[in-house]
C-alpha positions in Angstrom: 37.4 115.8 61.0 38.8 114.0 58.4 42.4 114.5 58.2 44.7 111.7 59.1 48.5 111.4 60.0 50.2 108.7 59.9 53.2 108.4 62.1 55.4 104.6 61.6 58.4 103.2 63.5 60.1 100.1 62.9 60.6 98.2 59.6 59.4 98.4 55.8 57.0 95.6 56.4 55.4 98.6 59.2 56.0 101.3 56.6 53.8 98.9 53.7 51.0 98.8 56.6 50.7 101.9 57.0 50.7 102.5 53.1 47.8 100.5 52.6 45.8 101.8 55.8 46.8 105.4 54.2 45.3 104.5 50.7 42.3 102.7 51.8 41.1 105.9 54.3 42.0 107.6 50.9 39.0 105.7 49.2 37.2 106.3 52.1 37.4 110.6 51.6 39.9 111.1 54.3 42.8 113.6 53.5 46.6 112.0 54.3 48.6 115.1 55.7 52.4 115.3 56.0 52.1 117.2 59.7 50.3 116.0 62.4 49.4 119.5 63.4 47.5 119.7 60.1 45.5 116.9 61.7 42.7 115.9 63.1 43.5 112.3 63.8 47.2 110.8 64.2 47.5 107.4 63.9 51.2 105.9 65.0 51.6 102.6 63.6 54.2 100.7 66.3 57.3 98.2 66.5 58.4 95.7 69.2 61.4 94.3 68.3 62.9 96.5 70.7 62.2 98.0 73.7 63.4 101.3 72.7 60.6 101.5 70.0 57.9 100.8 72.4 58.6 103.4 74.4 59.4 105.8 71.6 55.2 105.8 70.4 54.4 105.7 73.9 56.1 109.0 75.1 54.4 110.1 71.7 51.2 109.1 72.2 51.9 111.1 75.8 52.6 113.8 74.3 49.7 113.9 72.0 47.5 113.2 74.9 48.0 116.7 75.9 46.9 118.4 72.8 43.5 116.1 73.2 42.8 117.6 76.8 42.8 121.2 75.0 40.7 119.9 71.7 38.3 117.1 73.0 37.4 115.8 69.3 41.0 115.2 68.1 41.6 111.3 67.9 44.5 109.2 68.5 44.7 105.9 67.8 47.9 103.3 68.0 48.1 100.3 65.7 50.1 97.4 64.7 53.0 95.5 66.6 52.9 97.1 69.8 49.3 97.6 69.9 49.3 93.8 69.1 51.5 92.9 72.3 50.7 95.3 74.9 46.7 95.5 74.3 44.4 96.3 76.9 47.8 97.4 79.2 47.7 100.4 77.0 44.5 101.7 77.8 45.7 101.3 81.7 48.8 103.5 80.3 47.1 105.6 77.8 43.4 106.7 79.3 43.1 108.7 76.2 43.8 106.8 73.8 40.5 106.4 71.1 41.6 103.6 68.7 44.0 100.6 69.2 44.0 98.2 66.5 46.0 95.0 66.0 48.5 93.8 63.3 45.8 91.3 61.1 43.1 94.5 61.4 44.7 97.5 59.7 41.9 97.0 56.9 39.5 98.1 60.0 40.7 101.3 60.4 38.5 103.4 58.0 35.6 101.7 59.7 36.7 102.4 63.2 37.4 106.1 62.6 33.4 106.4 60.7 32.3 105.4 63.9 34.4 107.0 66.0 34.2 110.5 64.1 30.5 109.6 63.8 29.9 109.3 68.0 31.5 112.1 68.2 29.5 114.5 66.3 26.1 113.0 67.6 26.7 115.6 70.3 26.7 112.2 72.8 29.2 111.0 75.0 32.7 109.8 74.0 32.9 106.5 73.2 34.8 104.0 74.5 38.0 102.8 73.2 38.1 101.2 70.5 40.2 97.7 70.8 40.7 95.1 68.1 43.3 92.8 68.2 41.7 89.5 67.1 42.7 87.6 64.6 41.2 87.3 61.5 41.5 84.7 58.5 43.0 86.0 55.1 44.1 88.9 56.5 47.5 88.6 54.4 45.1 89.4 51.9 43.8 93.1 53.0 47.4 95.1 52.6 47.4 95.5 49.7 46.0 99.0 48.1 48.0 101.5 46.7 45.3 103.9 46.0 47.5 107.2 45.6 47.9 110.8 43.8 51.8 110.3 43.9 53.7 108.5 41.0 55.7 106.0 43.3 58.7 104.7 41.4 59.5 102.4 44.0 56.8 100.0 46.0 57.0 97.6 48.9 54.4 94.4 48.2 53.1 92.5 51.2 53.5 89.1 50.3 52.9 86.6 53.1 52.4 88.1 57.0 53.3 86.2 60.3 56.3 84.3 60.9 56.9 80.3 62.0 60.5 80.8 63.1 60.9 80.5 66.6 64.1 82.9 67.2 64.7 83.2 71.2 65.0 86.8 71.1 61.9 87.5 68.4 58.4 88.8 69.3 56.9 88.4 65.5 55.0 85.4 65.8 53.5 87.3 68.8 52.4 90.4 67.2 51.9 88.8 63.8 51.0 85.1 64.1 51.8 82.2 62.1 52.8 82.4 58.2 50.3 82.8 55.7 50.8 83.9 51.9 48.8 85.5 49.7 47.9 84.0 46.2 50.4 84.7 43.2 47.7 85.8 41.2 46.6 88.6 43.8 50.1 89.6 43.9 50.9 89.8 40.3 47.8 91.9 39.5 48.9 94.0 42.5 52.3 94.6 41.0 50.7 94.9 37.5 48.9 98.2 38.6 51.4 99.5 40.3 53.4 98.9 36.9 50.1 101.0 35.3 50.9 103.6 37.2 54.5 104.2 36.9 56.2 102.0 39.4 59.7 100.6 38.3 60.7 98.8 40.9 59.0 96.5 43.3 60.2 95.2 47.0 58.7 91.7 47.9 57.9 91.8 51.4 57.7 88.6 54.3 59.2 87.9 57.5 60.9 85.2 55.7 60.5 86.2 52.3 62.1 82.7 50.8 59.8 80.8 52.9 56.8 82.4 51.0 54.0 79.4 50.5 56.0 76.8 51.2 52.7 75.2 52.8 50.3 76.1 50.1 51.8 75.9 47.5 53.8 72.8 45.2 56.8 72.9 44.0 57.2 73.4 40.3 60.3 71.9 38.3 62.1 72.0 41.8 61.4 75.3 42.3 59.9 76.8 45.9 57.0 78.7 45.1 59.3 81.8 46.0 61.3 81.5 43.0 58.4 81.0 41.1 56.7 84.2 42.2 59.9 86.1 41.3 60.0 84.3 38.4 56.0 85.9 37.5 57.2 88.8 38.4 60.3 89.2 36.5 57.7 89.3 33.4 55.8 92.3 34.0 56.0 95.1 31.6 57.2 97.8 33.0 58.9 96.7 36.1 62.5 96.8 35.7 63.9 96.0 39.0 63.0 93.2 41.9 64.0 93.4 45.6 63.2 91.6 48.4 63.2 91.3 51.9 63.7 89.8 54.3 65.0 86.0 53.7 66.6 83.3 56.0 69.3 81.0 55.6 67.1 77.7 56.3 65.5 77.5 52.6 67.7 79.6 50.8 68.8 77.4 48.0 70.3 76.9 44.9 66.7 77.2 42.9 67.3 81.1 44.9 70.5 81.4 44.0 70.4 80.9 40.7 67.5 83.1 39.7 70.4 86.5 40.3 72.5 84.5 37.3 69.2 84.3 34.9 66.6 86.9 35.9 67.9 90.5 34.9 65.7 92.5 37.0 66.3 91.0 40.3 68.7 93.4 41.4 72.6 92.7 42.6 71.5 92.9 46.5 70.6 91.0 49.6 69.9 91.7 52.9 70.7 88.7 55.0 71.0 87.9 58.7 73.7 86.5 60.1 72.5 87.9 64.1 76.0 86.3 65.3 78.9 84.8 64.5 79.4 82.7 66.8 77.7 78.9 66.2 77.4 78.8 70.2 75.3 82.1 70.0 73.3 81.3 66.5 72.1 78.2 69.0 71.0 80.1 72.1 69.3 82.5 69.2 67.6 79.5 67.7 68.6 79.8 64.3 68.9 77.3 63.0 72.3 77.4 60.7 75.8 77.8 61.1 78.2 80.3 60.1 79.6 78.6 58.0 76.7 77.4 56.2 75.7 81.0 56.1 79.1 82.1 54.7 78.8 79.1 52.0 75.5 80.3 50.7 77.2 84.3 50.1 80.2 82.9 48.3 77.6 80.4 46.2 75.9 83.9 45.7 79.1 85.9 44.8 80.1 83.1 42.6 76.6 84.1 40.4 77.3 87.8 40.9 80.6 88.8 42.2 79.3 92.5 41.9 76.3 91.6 45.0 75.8 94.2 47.8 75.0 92.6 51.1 73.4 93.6 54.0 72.8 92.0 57.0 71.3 92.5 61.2 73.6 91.5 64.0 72.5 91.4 67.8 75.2 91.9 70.1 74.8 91.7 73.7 72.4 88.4 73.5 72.7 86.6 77.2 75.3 84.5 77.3 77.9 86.5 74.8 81.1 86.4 75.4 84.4 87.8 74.7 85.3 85.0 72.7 81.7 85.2 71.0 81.9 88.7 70.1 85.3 88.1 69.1 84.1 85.4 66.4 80.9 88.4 65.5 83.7 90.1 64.7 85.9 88.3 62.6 83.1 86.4 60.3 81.8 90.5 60.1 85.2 91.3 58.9 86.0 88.8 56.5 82.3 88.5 55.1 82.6 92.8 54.1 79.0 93.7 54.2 78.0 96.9 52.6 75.5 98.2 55.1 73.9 96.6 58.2 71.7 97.4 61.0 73.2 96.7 64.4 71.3 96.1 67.7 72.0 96.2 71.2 70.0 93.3 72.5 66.8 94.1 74.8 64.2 91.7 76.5 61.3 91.0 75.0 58.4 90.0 76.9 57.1 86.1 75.7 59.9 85.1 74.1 62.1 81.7 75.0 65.1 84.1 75.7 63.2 86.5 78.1 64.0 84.2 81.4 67.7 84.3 80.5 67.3 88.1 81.5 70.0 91.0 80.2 73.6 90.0 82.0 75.2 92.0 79.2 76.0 95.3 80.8 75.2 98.0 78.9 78.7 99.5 78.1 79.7 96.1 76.9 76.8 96.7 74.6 77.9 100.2 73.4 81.4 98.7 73.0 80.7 95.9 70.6 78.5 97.5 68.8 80.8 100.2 68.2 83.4 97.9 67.1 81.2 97.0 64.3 80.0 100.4 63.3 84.1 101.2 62.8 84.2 98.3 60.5 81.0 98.6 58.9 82.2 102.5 58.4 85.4 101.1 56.9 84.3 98.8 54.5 81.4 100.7 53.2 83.4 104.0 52.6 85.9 101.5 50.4 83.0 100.0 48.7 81.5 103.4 47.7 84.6 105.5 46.6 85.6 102.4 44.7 82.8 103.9 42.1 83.6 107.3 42.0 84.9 108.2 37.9 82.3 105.2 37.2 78.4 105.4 35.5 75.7 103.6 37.0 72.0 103.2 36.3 69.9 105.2 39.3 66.2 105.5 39.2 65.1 108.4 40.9 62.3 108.8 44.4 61.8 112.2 45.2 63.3 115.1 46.4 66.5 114.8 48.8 65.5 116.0 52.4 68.2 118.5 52.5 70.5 120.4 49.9 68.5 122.6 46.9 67.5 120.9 44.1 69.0 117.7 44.8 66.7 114.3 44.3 67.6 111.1 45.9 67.7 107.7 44.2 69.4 104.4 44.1 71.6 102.6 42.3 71.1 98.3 41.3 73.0 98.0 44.2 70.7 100.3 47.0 73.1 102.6 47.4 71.6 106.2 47.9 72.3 108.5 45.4 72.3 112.2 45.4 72.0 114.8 41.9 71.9 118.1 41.1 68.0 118.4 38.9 64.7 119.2 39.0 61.3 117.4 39.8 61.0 115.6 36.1 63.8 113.4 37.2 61.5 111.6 39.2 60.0 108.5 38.4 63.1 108.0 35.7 65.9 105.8 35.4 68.8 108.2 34.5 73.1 107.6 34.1 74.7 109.0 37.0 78.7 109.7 37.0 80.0 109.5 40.6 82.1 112.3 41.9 82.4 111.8 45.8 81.5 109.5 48.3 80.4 109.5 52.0 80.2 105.7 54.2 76.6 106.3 53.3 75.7 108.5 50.2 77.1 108.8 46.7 77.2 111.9 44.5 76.9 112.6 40.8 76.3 114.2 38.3 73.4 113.1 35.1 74.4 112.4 32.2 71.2 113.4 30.3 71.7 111.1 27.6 70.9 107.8 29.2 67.9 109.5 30.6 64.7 107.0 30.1 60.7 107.7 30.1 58.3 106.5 32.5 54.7 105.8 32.2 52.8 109.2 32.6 56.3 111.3 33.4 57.7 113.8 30.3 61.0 112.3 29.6 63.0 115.2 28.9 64.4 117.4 32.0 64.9 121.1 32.1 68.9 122.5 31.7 70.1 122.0 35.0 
């Protein structure tokens, strides 16, 4: 009984979680499987940002109810952000349900499973759900093993959980709690093995990244203990490129701004923001900024690297839009010419400041705007792409591509998904790839072999393709 899937919804910072609750049930002798019908335990690790993804994991945890009424011993268990806000209701929901563990407890999951597994074969009674959701203090500090069998050329690195923002339509400092960062010498040891092991490229990871210790720790030199972190980071051997994710206008300054002018490594991308373009909306949202300050802090950043891609989120739909809002979403979407974004169609979330306010946005307005961005959106990143094609760029290389024989996926300086024509050696490897088409979404090439690099553990030179 001791092999574990792990099913995740919702962001990267969900997708690190279950990473680390994957590697420490590794050190623990559990096997991670790839199918959950290989399994003998499925864990689904949860989002509530929208309403949607709640009730995606519970019609799967519904459905895998059913398999546990024919095989009494299989185990299901639901953790993080939904787990977190729903709680004892989803016992009420989900009678069979074994395991549901809160967001500041994924580092109790091996534990809970030995106990669990252990009832279980004592030939005594089922036990009783298992249901921790309390908080815990440090527990920024327990996601953060990478134990793995798998070079990983590319890592996501917890570095702060919870959230102080008080956005009307945001559940976070719900299912996650206030901000707390983890030590810059935990995290640059962190990185440093992962660096040991072949990783190339790291992902810094917060609810608002830039806002990383800004209550622990000094500034240095007038520099936030962000930039100082990036700045550690920027000096480990072997690392060659630094993301991160996700930041927030209020603290994003010119100490920030400057480090994509002097640090080579940080990479030529941002994801920022904006929710809505109109300053009316941004209020109701409580964010605090304006669009324009939020336009001025792009152009500041395109000044320092007029080649940046930029991504950003926009809600549409949030009570109390407008025609006249949309219209300015629109516009300031236009004229800004981000190169990918995720678009939401705004739903209520219990506890927060905007749930009284209900949902008078019907849902075909909804469907509408957000379409109206998706056309644009569609637009401009199609231009942006096949505005590279004859050109050579640096990609490093993640794996096999999940359709299409013998082609790998990577991603360019600018995360832009990349598609080639090779074999498994590529991965792990920087290599020069020449652009011949281009989708909205995907760019295709061709190698050219000789810019191909080494990495730490991984033969350098591919087969003849």
């Amino acid at each position: 009984m001791n092999r574990v899937y792990i099913k995740t919804y919702g962001c990267q910072m969900n997708q690190r979680d279950s990473e680390a609750v994957a590697a420490m049930l590794r050190g623990k002798g559990y096997a991670i499987v790839e199918n959950e019908l290989d399994a003998d335990v499925v864990l689904l690790n949860t989002c509530s940002v929208r309403d949607q993804a709640e009730q995606k994991a519970i019609g799967k945890a519904g459905h895998l109810a059913k398999r546990k009424r024919k095989d009494p011993n299989f185990i299901i268990g639901i953790m993080g952000c939904m787990a977190q806000n729903r709680g004892d209701e989803l016992v009420d929901r989900l009678p069979d349900l074994d395991l549901i563990v809160g967001t500041q407890k994924f580092h109790r999951v091996p534990e809970h499973l030995d106990d669990m597994i252990a009832s279980l074969q004592g030939q005594g009674p089922r036990p009783a759900t298992i249901i921790d959701l309390a908080e815990e203090l440090d527990s920024q500090n327990t996601i953060k093993s990478h134990i793995s069998d798998k070079i990983k050329p590319a890592a996501f690195v917890s570095i702060m959980q919870g959230c102080n923002m008080k956005c009307a339509y945001c559940i976070v400092p719900k299912t996650r709690g206030a901000e707390r960062a983890r030590p810059m010498e935990a995290i640059i040891e962190e990185i440093e093995e992962l660096a040991s092991k072949g990783t190339r490229e790291v992902t810094l990871l917060g609810q608002i990244v830039n806002q990383y210790g800004i209550r622990e720790f000094p500034f240095v030199n007038k520099k936030s203990p962000f930039v100082q972190l990036l700045e550690k980071v920027h000096t480990i051997e072997g690392i060659e490129r630094i993301r991160f994710t996700s930041p927030h206008p209020v603290g994003f300054k010119d100490d920030l701004i400057e480090c994509y002018g002097r640090l080579p490594k940080l990479c030529e991308y941002l994801h920022f923001p904006m929710q809505s373009g109109s300053d009316r909306i941004l209020k109701a949202m409580r964010r605090p900024y304006t669009i324009e300050k939020f336009k001025s802090i792009i152009k500041k950043m395109r000044v320092v690297r007029p080649d940046m891609y930029i991504s950003t989120d926009v809600i549409v739909g949030f009570p109390g839009e407008t025609e006249e809002d949309f219209e300015l979403t629109r516009k300031h979407f236009e004229e800004i010419g981000f190169d990918m974004a995720y678009l939401f169609k705004y739903s209520v979330r219990p506890d927060t400041s905007a749930e009284p306010l209900g949902d008078p946005v019907t849902k075909e307005q909804k469907e509408e705007r957000n379409q109206v961005l998706l056309d644009i959106l569609s637009k401009r990143s199609l231009e942006r792409n096949a505005s590279l094609i004859g050109t050579v760029e640096e990609v490093l290389f993640e794996g096999p591509a999940k359709k299409g024989e013998n082609m790998f996926l990577g991603r360019s300086r600018g995360n832009r998904v990349v598609l080639v024509k090779a074999t498994p050696r590529l991965v792990g490897q920087f290599a020069q790839v020449r652009y011949q088409r281009a989708t909205a979404s995907t760019l295709f090439g061709e190698l050219v072999l000789e810019g191909v690099e080494s990495n730490p553990g991984v033969e350098a030179t591919l087969l003849s393709l």
